[in-house]
MIMARVO-732369 format. One record per atom (N, C-alpha, C): x, y, z. Coordinates in pm, whole numbers, padded with zeros to 5 digits, always signed. Atoms other than C-alpha are relative to their C-alpha. Layout:
BEGIN
XYZ;...
// end
This chain:
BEGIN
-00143+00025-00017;-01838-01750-00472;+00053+00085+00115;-00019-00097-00086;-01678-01645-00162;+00150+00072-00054;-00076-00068+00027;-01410-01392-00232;+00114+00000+00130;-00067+00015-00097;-01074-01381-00023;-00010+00149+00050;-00024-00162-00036;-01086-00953+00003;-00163-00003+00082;+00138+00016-00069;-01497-01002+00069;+00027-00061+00161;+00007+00085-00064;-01409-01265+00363;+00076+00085+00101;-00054-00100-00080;-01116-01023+00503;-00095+00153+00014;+00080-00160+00007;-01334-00681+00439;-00139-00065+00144;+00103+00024-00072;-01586-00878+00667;+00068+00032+00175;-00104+00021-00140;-01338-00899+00990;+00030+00200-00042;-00057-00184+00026;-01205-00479+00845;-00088+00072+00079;+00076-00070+00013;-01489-00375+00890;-00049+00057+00122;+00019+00016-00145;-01542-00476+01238;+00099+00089+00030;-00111-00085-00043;-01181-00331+01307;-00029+00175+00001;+00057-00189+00012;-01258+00043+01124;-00092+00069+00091;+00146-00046-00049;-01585+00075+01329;+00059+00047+00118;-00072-00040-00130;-01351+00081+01634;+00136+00033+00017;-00169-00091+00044;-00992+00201+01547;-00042+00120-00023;-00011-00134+00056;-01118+00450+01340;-00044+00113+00051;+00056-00063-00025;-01148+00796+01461;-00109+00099-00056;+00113-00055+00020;-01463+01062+01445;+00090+00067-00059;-00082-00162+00095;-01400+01304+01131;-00156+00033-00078;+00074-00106+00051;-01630+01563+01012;-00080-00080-00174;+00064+00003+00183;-01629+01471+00624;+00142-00102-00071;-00138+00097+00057;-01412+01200+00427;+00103+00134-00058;-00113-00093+00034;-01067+01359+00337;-00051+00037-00196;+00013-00018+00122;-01116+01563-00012;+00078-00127-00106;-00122+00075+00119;-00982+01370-00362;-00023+00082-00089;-00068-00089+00137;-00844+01516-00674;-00120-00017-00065;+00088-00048+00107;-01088+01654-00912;-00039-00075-00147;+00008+00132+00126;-00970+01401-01177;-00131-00101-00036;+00050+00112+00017;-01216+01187-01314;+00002-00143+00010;-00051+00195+00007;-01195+00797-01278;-00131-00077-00122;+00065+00046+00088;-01461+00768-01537;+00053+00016-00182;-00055-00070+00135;-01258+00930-01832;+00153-00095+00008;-00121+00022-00020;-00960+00793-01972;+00028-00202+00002;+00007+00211-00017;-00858+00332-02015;+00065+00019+00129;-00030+00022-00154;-00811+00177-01679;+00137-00032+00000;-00115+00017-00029;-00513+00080-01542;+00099-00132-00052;-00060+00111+00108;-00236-00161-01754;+00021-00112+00090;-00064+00060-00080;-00225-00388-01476;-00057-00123+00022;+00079+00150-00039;-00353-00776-01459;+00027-00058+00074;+00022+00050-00139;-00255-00841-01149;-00117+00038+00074;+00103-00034-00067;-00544-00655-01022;-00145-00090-00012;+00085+00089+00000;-00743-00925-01058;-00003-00111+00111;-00084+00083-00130;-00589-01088-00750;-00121-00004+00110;+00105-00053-00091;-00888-00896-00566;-00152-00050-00041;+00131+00050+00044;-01139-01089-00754;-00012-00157+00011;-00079+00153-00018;-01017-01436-00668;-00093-00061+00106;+00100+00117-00120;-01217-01713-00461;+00153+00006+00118;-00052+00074-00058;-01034-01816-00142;+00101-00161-00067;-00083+00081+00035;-00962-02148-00354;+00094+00077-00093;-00126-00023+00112;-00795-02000-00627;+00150+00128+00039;-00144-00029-00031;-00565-01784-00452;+00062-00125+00061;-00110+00049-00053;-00442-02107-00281;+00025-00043-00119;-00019+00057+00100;-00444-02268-00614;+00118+00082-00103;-00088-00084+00029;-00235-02014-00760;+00105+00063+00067;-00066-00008-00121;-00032-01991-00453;+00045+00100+00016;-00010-00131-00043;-00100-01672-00310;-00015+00020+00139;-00024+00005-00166;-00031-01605+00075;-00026+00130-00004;+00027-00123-00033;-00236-01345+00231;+00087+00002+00160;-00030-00068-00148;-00095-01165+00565;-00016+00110+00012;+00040-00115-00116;-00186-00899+00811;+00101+00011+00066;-00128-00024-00081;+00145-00754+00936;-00045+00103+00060;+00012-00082-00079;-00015-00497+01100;-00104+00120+00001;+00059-00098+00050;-00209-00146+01117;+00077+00095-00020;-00066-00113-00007;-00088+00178+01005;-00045+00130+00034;+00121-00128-00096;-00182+00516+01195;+00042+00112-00153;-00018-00087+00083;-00281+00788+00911;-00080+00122+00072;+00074-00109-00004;-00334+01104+01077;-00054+00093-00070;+00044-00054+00102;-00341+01314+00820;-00061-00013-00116;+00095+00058+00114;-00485+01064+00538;+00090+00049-00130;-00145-00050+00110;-00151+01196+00342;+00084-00130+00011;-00099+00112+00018;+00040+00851+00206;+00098-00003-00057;-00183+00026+00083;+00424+00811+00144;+00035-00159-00017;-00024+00109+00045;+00509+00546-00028;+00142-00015-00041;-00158-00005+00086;+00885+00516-00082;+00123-00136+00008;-00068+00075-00061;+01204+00316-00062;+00032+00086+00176;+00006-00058-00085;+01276+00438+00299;+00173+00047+00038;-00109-00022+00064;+01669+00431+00208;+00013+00107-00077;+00036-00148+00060;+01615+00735-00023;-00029+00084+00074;+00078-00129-00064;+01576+01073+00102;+00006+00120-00154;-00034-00090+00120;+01698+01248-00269;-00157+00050-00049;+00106-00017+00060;+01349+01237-00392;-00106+00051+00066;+00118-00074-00120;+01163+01423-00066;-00086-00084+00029;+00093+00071-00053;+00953+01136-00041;-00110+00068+00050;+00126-00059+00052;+00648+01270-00215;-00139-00061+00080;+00105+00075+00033;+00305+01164-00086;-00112+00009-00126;+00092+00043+00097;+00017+01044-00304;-00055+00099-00019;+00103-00081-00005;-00199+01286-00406;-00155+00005+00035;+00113+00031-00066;-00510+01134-00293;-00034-00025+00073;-00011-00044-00146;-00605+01167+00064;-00084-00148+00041;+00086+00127-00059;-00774+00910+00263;-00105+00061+00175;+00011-00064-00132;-00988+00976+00587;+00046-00053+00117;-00077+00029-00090;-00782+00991+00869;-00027-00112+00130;+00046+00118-00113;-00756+00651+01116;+00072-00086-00043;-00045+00088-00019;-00591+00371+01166;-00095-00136-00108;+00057+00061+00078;-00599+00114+00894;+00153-00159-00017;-00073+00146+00039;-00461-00281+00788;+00094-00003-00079;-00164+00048+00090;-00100-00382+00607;-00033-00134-00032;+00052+00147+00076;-00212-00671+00403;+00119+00008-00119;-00096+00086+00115;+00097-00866+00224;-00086-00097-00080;-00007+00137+00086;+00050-01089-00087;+00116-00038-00004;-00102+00040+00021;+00311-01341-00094;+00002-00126-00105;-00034+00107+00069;+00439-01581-00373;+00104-00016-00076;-00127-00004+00074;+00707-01727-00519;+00125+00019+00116;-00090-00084-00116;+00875-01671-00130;+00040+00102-00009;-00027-00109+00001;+00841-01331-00206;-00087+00077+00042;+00092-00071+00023;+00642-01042-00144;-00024+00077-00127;+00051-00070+00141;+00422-00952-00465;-00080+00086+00019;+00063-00130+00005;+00253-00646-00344;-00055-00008+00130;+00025-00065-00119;+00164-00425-00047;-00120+00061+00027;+00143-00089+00051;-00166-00348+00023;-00076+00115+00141;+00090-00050-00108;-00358-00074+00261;-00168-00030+00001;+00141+00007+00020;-00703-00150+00309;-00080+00079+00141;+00094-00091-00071;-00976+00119+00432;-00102-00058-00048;+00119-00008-00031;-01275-00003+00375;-00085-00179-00061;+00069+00146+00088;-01490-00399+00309;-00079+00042-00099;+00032+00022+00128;-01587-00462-00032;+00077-00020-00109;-00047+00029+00144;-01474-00500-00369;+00011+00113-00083;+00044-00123+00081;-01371-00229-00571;-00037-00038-00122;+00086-00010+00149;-01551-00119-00886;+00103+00073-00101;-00067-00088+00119;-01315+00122-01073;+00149-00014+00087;-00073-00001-00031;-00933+00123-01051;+00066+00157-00005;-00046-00073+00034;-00728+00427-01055;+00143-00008+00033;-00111-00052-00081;-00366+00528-01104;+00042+00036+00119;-00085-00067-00081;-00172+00628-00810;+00081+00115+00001;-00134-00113+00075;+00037+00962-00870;-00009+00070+00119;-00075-00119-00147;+00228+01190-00611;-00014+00172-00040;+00049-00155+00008;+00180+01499-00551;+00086+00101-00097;-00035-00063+00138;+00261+01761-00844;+00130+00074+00049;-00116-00078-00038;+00566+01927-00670;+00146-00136+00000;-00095+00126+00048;+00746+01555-00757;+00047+00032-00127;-00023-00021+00104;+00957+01570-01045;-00067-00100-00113;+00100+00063+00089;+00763+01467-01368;+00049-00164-00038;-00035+00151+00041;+00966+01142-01443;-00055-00106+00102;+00036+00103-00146;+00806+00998-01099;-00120+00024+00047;+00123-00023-00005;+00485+01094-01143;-00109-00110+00060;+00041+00143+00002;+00356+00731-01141;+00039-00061+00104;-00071+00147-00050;+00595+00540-00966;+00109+00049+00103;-00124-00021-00128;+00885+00507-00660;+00086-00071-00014;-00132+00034+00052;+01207+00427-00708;+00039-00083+00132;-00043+00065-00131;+01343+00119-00463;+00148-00036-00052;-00129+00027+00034;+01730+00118-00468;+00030-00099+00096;-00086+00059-00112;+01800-00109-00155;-00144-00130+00057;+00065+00124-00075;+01505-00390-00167;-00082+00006+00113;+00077+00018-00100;+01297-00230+00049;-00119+00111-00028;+00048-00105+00050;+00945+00000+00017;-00073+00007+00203;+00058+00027-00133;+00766+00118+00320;-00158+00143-00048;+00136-00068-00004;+00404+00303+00371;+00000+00058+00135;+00041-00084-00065;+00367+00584+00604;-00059+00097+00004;+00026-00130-00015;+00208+00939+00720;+00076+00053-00013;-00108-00116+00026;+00332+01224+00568;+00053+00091+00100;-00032+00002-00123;+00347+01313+00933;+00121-00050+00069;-00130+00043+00001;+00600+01100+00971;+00176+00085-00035;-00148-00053+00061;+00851+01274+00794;+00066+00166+00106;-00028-00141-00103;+00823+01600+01045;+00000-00067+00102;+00006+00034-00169;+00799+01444+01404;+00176-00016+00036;-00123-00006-00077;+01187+01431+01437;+00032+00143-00031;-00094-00109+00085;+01355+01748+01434;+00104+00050-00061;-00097+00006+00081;+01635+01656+01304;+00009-00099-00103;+00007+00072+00142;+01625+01527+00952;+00062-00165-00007;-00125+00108+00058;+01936+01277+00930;-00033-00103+00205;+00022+00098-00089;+01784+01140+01293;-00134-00117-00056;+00077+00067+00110;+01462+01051+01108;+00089-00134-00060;-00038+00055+00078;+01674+00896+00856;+00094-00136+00030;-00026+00034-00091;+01917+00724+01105;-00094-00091+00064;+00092+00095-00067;+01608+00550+01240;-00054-00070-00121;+00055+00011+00081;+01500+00474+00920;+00061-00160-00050;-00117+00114+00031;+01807+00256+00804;+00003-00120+00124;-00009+00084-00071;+01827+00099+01100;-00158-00125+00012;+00084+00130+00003;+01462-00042+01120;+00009-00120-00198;-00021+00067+00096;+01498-00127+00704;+00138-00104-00015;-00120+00097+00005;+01874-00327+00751;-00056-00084+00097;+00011+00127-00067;+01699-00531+01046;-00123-00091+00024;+00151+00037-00009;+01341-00598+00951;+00061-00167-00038;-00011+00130+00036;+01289-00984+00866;-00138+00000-00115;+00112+00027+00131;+01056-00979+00521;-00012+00145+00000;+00058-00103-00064;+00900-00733+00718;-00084+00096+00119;+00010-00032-00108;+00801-00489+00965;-00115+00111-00007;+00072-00108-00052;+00555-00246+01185;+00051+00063+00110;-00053-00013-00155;+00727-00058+01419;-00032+00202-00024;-00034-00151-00016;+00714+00309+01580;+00136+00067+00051;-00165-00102+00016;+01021+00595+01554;-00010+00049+00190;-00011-00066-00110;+00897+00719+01904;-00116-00081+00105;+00076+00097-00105;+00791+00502+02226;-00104+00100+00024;+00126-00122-00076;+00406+00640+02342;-00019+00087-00110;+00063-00065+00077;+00352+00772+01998;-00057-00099-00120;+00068+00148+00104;+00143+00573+01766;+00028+00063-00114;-00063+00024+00115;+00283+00693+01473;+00091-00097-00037;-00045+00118+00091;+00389+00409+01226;+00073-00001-00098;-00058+00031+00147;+00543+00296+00943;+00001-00165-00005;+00036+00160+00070;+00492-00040+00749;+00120-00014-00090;-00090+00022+00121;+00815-00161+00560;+00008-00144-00036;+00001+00153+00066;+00869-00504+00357;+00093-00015-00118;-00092+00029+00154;+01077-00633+00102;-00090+00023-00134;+00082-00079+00170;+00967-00544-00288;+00028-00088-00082;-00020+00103+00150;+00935-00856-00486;+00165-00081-00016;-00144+00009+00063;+01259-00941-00711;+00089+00116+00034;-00049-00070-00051;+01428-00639-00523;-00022+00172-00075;-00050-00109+00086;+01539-00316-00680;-00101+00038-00163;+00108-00055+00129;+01263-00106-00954;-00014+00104+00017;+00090-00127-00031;+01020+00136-01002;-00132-00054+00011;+00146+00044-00022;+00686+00058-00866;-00095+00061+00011;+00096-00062+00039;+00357+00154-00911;-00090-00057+00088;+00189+00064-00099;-00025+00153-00704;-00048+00049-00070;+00073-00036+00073;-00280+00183-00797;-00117+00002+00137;+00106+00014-00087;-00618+00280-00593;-00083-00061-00016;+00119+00055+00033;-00918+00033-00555;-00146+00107+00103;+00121-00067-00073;-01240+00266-00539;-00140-00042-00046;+00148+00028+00005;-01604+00194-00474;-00086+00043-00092;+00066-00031+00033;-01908+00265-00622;+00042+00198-00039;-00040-00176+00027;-01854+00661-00552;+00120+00048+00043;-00103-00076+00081;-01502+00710-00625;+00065+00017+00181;-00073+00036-00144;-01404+00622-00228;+00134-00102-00009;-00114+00132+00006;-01086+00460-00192;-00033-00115+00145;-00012+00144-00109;-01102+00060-00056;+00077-00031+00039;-00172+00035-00057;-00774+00005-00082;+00072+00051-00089;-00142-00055+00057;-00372+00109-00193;+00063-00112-00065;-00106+00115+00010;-00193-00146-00365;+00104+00046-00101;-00135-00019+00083;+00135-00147-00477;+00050-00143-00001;-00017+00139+00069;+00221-00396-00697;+00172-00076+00012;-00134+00023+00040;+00588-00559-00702;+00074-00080-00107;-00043+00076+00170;+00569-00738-01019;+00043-00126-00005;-00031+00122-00042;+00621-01103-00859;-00154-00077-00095;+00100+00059+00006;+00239-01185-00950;+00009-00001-00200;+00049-00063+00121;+00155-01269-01333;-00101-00089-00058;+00121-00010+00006;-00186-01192-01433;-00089-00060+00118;+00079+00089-00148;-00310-01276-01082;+00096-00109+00054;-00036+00139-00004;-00108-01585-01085;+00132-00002+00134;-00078+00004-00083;+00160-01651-00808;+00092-00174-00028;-00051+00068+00098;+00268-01965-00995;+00122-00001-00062;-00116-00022+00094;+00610-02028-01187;-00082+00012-00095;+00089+00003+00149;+00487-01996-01551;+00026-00089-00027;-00003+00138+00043;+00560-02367-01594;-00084-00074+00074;+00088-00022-00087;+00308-02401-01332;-00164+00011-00037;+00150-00061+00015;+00007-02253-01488;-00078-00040-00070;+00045+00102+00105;-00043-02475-01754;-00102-00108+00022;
// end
């Protein structure tokens, strides 16, 4: 069966080999186990196990809006409208390089945001959680007040030196994106950011990591709760 993530991871793969830059040793990850503990409550993640036909059959629209530059392999995931919450990154690092913005769309929406580092299929899922200096109610998840989430380097958040200019640039690319966007804060610097609309608008959303065999992350996805159980379908639809 050909797989739609297998078929894209084949074309990635090519990309990583030559985007990505030379690093020493993959970026550390948290100590946590991914063998301990039930997997993740989430049946959309089955989206990644799907033939080519049956995502169209279930009418699921893949897109490639772009790459995102991770120097540091530190991911913020936030509404980009928010600044109250410091816009935590993840706690699990990635190794640093330039990597793919893969939309699912259905339902004329976007149902989840995905980063992808590396071809294949993952084997084990894991939570997503921000780094421990987040307050405990947001451990999990990111709060979108204004319909919009975006994925950047925690890098990002220092390169202006003034805070409320950051922020200022921020609003302006989220009020004039169209679905969604890739754009950089500073001409001649390849720092990025990836923003998109979030489903049915306004939540709290959750990723989750897809990792390999040895506990490597393949990909980021953050879910927006449009998809159910894989499906992209009305539920009168599925029958």
């Amino acid at each position: 069966m050909s797989y739609w993530l297998e078929r894209f991871g084949s074309a990635l793969g090519r990309v990583l080999r030559i985007s990505r830059p030379t690093a020493p040793a993959a970026a550390a990850s948290p100590k946590k186990s991914i063998e301990s503990g039930p997997p993740p409550e989430n049946s959309n993640l089955g989206v990644f196990t799907l033939s080519c036909a049956e995502m169209a059959e279930r009418k699921i629209i893949v897109t490639t809006i772009g790459e995102l530059e991770l120097p540091t392999g530190e991911i913020v995931a936030c509404d980009p409208l928010i600044t109250g919450l410091g816009r935590p990154a993840f706690s699990r690092k990635v190794r640093p390089g330039r990597y793919p913005v893969v939309l699912l769309e259905a339902r004329g929406r976007v149902a989840a945001a995905v980063l992808c580092f590396g071809p294949g299929l993952p084997v084990r899922w894991e939570l997503a959680t921000f780094a421990r200096d987040r307050p405990s109610a947001y451990e999990f998840e990111f709060i979108v007040d204004d319909a919009v989430a975006s994925f950047m380097d925690k890098s990002v958040l220092t390169m202006m030196s003034d805070p409320e200019e950051l922020d200022d640039y921020l609003a302006d690319v989220a009020c004039f994106r169209d679905r969604f966007v890739v754009d950089s804060p500073i001409d001649g610097n390849p720092l990025n950011i990836a923003m998109c609309d979030t489903g049915w608008g306004d939540g709290a959303y959750r990723s989750f990591w897809g990792l390999d065999g040895a506990g490597e992350p393949l990909l980021l996805m953050t879910d927006f709760e449009v998809l159910e159980n894989a499906d992209g379908r009305e539920s009168n639809q599925g029958n």
